[in-house]
Structure formats: C-alpha cells, structure tokens
FIVO-688364 format. One record per residue: residue in one letter; x, y, z of N, C-alpha, C, O in turn. Coordinates in steps of 0.2 Angstrom, whole numbers, plus 5000, padded with zeros to 4 digits. Each point is the difference from the previous one (the first is absolute). Example, Ala and Ser with C-alpha at 12.3 -4.5 7.8 and 13.67 -1.06 7.14 Angstrom:
! FIVO-688364
A506649725039499650065000500450065000500549995003 S499350064993500450065001499650055003500350065001 
***
This chain:
! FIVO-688364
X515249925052499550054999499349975001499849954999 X499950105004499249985000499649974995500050034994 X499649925006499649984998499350074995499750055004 X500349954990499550064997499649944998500149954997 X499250085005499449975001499550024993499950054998 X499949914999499450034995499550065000499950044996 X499749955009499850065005499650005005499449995001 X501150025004499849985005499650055005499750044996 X500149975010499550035002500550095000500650014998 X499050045005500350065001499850045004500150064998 X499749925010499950055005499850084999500450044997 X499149985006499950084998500350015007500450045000 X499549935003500350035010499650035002500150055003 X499249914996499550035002499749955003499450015001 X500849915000499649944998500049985008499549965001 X500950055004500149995004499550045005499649975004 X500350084995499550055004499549984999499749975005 X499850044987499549965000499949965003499850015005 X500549914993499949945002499950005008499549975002 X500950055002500150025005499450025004499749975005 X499950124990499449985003499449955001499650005005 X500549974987499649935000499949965005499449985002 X501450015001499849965006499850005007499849965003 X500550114998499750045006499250025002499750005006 X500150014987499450005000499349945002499550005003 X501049934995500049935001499550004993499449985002 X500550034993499749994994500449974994500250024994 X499749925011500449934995499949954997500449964998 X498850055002499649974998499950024990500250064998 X499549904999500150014993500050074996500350024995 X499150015009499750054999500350075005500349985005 X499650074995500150075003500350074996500050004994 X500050045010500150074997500650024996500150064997 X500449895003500450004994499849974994500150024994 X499649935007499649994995499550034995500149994994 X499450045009499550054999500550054995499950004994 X500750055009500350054999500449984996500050044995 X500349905004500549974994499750014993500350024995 X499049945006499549984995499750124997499650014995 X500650025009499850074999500450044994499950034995 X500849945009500550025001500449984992500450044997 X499449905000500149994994499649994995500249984994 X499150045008499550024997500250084996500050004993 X500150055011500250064999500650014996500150054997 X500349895001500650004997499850004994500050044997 X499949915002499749974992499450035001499849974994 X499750065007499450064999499449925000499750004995 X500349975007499649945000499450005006500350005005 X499150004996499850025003499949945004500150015006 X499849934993500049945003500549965001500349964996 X499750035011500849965001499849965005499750025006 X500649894991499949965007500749975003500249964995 X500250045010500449995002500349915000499849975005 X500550004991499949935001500949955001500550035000 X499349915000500649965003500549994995500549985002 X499450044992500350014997499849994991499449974999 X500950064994499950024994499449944997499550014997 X500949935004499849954999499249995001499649994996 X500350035012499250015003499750034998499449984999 X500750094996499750054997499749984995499450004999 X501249964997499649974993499649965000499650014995 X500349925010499749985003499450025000499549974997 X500350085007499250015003499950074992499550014998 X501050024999499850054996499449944993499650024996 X500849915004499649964995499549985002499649974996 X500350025011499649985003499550045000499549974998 X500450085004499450055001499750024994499550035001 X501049974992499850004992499649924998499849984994 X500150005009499849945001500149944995499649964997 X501250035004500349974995499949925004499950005006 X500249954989499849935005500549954996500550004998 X498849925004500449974996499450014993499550035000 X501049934994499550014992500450064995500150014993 X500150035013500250074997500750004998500449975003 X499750094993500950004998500250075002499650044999 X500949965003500450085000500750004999500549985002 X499350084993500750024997500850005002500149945000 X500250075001500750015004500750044995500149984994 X500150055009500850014997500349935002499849975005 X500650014989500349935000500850045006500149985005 X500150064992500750045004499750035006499650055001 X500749895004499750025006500349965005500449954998 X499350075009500149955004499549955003499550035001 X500649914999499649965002499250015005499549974999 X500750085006499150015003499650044996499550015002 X500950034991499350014997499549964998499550024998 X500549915001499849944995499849975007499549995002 X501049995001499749975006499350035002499549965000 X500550105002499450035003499449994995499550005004 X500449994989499549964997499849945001499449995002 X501249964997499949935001499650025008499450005000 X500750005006499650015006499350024998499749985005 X500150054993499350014997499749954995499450004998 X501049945000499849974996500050004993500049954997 X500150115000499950024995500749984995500650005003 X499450004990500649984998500350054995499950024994 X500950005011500150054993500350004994500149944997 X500050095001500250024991500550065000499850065000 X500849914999500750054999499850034994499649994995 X500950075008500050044992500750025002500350005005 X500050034988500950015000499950085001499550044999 X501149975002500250085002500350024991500249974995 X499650115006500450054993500850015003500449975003 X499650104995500750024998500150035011500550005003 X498950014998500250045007500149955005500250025005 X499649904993500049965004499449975003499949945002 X499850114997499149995003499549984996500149994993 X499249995009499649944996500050064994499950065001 X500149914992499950034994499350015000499749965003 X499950084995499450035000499649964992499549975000 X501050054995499649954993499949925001499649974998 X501050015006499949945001499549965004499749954998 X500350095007499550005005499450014996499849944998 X499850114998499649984997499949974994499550014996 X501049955002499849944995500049945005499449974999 X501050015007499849955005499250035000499649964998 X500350105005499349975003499549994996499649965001 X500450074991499649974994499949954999499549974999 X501349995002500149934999499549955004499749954998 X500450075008499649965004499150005000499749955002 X500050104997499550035002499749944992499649965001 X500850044993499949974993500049935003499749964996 X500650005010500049935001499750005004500249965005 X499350084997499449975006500250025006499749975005 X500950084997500350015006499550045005499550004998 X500550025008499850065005500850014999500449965000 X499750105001500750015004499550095004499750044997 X500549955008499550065005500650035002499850025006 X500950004993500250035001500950024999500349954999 X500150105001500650004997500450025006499950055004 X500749914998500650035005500550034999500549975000 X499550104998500550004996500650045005499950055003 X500849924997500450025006500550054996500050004994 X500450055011500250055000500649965000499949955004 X500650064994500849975000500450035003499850065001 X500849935002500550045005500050074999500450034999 X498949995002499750075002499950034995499950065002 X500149934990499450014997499549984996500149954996 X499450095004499450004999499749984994500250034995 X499449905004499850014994499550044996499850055004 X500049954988499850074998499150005000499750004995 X500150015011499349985001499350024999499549995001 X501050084995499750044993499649954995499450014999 X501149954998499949944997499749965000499649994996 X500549975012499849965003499150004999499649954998 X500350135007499549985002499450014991499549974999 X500850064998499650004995499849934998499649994996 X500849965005500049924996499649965007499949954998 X500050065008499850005003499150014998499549974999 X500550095003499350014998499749994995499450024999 X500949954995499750004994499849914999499649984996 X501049995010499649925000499850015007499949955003 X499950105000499550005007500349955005499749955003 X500950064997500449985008500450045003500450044998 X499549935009500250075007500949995000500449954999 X499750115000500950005002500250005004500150065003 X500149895001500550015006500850014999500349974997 X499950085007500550034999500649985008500250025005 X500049924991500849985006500650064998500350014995 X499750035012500750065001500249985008500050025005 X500149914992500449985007500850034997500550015004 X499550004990500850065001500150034997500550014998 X498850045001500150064998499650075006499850064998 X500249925008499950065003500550065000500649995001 X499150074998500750075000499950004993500050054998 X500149894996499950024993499350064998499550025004 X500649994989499550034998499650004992500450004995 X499149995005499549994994499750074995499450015002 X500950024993499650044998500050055006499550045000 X500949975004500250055005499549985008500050045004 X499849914998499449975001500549965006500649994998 X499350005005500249945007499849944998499449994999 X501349965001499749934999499949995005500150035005 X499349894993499550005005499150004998499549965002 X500550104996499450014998499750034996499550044999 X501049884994499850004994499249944999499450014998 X501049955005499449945001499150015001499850065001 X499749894998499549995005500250005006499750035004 X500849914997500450005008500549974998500149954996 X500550095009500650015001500349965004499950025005 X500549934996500449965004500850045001500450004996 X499650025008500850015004500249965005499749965004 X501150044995500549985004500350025006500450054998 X499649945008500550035003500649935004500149985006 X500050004990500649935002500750035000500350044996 X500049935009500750025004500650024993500550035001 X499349964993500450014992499850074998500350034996 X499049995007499750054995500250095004500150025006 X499850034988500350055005499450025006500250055004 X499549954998499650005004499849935002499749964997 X500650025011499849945003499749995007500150045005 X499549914995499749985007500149955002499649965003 X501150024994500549935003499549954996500349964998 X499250035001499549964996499250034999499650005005 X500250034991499250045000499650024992500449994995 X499150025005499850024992499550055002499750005005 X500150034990499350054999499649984993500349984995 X499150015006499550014996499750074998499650025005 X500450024989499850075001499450014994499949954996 X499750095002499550004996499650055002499950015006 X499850044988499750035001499149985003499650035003 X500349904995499449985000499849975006499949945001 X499950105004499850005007499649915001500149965005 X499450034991499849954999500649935002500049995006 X500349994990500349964998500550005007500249955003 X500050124998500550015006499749975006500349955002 X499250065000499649985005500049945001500049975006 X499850004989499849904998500850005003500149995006 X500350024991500649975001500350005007500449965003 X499550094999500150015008499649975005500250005006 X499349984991499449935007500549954997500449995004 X499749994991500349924996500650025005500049985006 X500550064993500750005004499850005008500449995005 X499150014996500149965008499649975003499650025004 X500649924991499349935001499350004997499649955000 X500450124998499350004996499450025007499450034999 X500849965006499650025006499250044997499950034995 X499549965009499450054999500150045006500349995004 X499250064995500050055005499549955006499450035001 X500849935003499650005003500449975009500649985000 X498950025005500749995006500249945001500449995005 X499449964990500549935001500049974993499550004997 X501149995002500349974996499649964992500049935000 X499850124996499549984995500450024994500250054999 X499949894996500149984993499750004995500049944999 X499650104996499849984997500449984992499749974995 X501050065004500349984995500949975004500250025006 X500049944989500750015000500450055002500050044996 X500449965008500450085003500649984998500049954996 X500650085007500749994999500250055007499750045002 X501049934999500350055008500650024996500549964999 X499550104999500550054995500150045003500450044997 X499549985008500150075001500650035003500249965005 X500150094994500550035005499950015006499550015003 X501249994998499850035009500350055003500450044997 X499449975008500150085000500750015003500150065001 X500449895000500850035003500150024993500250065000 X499849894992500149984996499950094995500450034997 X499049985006499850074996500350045004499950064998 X500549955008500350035001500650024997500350065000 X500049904997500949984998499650034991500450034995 X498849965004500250034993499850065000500250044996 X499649985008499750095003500750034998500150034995 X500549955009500550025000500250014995500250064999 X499949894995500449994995499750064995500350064999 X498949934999499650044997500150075000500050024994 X500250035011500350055002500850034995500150054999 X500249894999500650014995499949984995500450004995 X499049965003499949994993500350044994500049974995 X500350095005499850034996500850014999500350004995 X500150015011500749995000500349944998500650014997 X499049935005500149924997500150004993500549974998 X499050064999500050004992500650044998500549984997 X499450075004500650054997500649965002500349994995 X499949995011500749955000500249944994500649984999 X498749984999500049964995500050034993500549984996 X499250065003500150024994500750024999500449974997 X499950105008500950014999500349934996500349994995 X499449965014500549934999500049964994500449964998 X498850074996500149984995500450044992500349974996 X499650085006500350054995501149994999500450014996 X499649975015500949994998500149924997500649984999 X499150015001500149894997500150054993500650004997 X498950035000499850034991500950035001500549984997 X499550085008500550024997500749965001500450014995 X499849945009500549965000500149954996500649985000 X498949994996499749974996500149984993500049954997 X499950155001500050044995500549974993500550034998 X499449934998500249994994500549925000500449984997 X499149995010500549945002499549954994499449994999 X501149974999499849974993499449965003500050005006 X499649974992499549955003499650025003499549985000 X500750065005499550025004499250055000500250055002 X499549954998499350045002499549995003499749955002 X500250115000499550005007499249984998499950024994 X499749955009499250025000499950075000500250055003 X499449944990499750095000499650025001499549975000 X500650115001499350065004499349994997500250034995 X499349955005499450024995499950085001500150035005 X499849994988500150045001499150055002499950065000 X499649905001499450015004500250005009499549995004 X501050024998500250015009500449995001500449984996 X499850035013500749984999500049945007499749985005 X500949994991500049945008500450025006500450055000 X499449915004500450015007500649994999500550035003 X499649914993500749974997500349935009500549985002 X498650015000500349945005500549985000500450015004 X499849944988500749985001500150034991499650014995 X500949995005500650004994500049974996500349955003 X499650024990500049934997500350014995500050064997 X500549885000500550034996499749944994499649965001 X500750044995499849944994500750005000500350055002 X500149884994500650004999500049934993499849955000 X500550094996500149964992500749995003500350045003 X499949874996500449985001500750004994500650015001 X499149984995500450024992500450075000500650004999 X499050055002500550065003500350025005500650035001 X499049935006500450045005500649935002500450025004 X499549924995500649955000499649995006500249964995 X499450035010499949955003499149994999499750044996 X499949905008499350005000499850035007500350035004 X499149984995499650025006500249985007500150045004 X499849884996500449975007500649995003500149975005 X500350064989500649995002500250065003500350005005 X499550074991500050055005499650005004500250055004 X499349924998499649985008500549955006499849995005 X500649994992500649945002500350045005500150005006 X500250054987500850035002499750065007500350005005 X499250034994499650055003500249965010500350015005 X499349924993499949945008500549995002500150005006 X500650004990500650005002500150065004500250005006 X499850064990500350055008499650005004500050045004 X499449924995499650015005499450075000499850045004 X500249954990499250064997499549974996500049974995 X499550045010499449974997499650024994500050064999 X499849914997499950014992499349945000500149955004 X499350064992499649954998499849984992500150054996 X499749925002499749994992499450035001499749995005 X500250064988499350015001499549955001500149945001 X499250085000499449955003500349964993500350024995 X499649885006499949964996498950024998499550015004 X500649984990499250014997499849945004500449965003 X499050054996499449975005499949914995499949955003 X500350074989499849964995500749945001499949954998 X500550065005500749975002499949975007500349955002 X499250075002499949975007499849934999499549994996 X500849975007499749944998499449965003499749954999 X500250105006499449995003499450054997499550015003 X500550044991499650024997500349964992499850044996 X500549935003500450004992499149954995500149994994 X499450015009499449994995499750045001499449994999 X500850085002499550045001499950034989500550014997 X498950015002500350054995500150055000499850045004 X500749984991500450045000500050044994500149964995 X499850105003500150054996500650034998500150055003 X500249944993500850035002500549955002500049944999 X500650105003500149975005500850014999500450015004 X499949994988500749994998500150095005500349995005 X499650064994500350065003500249975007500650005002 X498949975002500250015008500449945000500349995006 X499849964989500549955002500650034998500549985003 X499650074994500750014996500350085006500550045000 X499049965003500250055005500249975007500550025002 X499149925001500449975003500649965000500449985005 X499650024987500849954998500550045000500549975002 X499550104996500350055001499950065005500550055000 X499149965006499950045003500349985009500149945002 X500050145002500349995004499950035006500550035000 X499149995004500050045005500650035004500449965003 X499850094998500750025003499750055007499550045000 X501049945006499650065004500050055002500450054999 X498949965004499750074999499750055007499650055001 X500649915003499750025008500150065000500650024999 X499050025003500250075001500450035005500150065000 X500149895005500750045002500749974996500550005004 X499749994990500449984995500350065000499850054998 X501049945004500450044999500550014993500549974998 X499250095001500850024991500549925000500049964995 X500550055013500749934999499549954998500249974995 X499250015008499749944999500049984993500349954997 X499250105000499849994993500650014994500049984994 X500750065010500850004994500149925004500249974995 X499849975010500149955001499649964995500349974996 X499250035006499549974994500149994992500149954996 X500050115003500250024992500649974999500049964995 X500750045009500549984999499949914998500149974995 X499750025012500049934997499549944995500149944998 X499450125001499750004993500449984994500049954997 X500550115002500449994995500349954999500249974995 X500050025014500749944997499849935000500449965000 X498750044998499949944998500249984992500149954998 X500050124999500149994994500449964997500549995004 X499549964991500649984997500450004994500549974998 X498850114998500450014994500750055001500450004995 
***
C-alpha cells in the first residue's frame, strides 16, 4: 500500500498555468506581477490591508520584530508550545525570550502571560513584545490577549503560520495581531513549495519591513545602505504556485475539518483517546488532527502507536516538543510549562492532508487500535 503522508502538498490544477506564465513572461527575478497580485490576493482573503510577500514564516517574524524595534537588552514573550522558529526569530534580533505555557486550547494562556509579563517588568525587565502562535490551525484567544497586552504596553505579534482559512470571533486569522506572520511551507494547506507573508494593518511598519526584506536598499540609482537589510523576499514563479493554491482555500479547509470530524466519529468512545479542542471563540482549519493518548486506558503510549502507525508505513508525529525541553533553549525562563510537556508525552498528530481518503483514515484508525494492548 502506498505510503499516507502527514500532510502533504495538494495541487488546485491551476499551478502549472500560472507558473507557466511566470516564465514565459521571463519574470524570474525575485520580484514581479505574481507577486504584487499574490500579496492582493491574500490580502483580500484575511481582510488585511497590508501584505508583504516573503521567503518564508520564519522571515516574517523576523522583520515583524524588527520594525517594532525589538533588539538586544530586550525580552519577548513566546508560546512555550510551539515550533522552534517562533523563538528562533527572537534570538536573530538579539533579544531574549520568555516562554509561557499553553491553557486547555493548547495556545499561550492569557492569565499566565500576564502574570509572566508582571513578573518581569517587577525584576527590571523591557520585554517589548508577545509572539503568540496559533496551533494546528487554531487561533489563540486574542480577545484576552490583547487586553493584557496593552495593559503592560507591548506590541502583539501574531504567528498563523497554521492558522490561515481558521477563524477569530468570526474574523480571518491573520489579522488579529499588530503584525501577522504566515506560512506557506510545502506541510501547510496553502503552499509555495517554501514562502511566508508578513500582513498588518499598520502601513507604517509594513513599509519598514519591505525596504529591510530587500537589502534595506535607499531610493537612490546606486546602491545606498543606510540600515541593515535582509534578502527575504518571494519570488515571483513561487507566488505563482500560491496564487494557485489561494484560489481553494476555502475548499482546503472544509476537506480538513470533514477529515477531522471522521477521526471524532471513528474514534468515538475509543478509551484513552481525545482530540485537541474547538475554542470555543473560532474555528480552526484543523491543519492537522491531534490526538492525546492516556496509556493506562488505551494499553499502549503515544510512541508506540506512532511505531505501529511507521510500520504500515503512515506517517504520524509528536506534538511540537515545548521550547522549555529544547535543549538549546532549556535556560531560557519559563512560565508554566507542565500542560505543554504532558501534551507532548501524550500527544499525537494523525494525517490530515486534504486529499485523505475515507479507506485511508478507516486504515489509520484500524491500525491505531491494534496498538492497543489492553
């Protein structure tokens, strides 16, 4: 049997035409009219007026701290449950972050986060800013958020590297934030084989960040620096292949969410097991599927049904390892932290690509079960 993928890309069949004209046109250079139009194109989606097309999620976060003028001296906050270039993209600015543990939804806790930022501001800290990431497509509650935010007077940057197509208070993730970081990496349901967007209402800020993504350049006819730049930017074959995808967005998610509702109903009453749940302020795209598995009820551990899964040859991962467990951040401080370890000890991602077939997911389920060994 074939190989079932975590999630892999999903062609709209439109990707070939675009890209096509890209090159016909010979605008193969970083910048062009799929660019400009990509950057429109999903502006219009998420209702965000400012959109800068970049090389990828990571770059977003990057220049979105950068242009907030985060440096070294300073600290910024982070969801501890995450993956590793949210924290990365801090340390690159210099600045030193400060995990915070996730609530019941999985995402950074809001009470927490503001006893963290009390805490630090009481030991002499700056912390100039919060990353707060959206998890396997949803959204944290930024209702909350932002109110503890502006009450210790720091900018929210909002990581929906996997929560595009999700939604906030009925609202388009995306553009909860001061500035939004997205994903379009070859795993996410919209991909540009590798790319990211920077979006924000704040024309200001968008602007800074768009001289910085390409070299910092001044307007003038030879090659004049007067700050630090970076070479971030998409290109425009790249924004053709997401022009394409962008187009089904919408079909993308509704395929995730079924694929997550048949896992619920296949699933249904199976000892040990439970899903990541819905907040009930939005709803998620449902990127991936995420199971928790109590070993005492269901007879096996998290990895042993991630074992048996590698055996027939389906791919399965552990949730993100917390940031606080990384051993290249393990001195960082941390808030929190037992929730997102005991989600990783027990958590499970199951596939969720939106061309996933019914057989696939009764194949999945099945051999789920027969990890059990009560």
């Amino acid at each position: 049997m074939t190989r079932i993928y975590l999630s892999p890309p999903h062609p709209s069949g439109r990707e070939l035409e675009l890209v096509a004209d890209a090159i016909a046109s010979n605008w193969l250079a970083p910048l062009g009219p799929h660019v400009d139009a990509f950057e429109r194109e999903l502006g219009a989606l998420i209702d965000v007026p400012h959109v800068l097309a970049l090389s990828s999620g990571t770059a977003a976060l990057h220049l979105a701290l950068t242009v907030l003028g985060v440096g070294p001296g300073d600290e910024v906050a982070c969801s501890n449950l995450t993956f590793a270039a949210s924290v990365n993209a801090i340390v690159y600015t210099g600045a030193t972050p400060v995990l915070v543990d996730c609530d019941a939804t999985w995402t950074i806790d809001p009470g927490l986060l503001d006893d963290a930022l009390g805490d630090r501001r009481r030991r002499g800290a700056v912390v100039r800013a919060v990353v707060a990431v959206d998890l396997y497509g949803q959204c944290c509650d930024y209702r909350a958020l932002r109110e503890v935010c502006e009450r210790h007077e720091v900018a929210l940057v909002q990581d929906a590297a996997e929560s595009l197509g999700a939604t906030y208070e009925g609202e388009a993730a995306g553009r909860q934030g001061d500035l939004s970081a997205l994903s379009f990496n070859g795993n996410k349901i919209v991909t540009t084989s590798g790319g990211g967007a920077l979006a924000s209402g704040h024309a200001d800020l968008l602007a800074h960040a768009r001289k910085l993504s390409t070299q910092a350049r001044e307007p003038a006819p030879h090659y004049e620096h007067a700050e630090i730049g970076f070479n971030y930017r998409l290109s425009n074959v790249l924004a053709a292949l997401g022009r394409a995808q962008l187009e089904v967005l919408a079909d993308r998610v509704a395929a995730r969410r079924e694929i997550n509702e048949r896992y619920r109903s296949l699933l249904r009453g199976e000892p040990g097991v439970a899903f990541m749940p819905e907040a009930p302020y939005g709803t998620s795209n449902h990127w991936l599927t995420c199971v928790t598995i109590d070993p005492e009820a269901f007879g096996a551990d998290r990895e042993q049904v991630r074992l048996a899964l590698e055996d027939e040859d389906i791919e399965a991962r552990p949730v993100w390892k917390p940031m606080h467990l990384q051993p290249v951040f393990s001195e960082l401080r941390c808030y929190g932290g037992e929730a997102s370890a005991t989600l990783f000890d027990r958590g499970l991602c199951l596939p969720s690509g939106s061309a996933l077939t019914a057989a696939d997911q009764q194949r999945i389920v099945d051999v789920l079960r027969s990890a059990a060994t009560r």
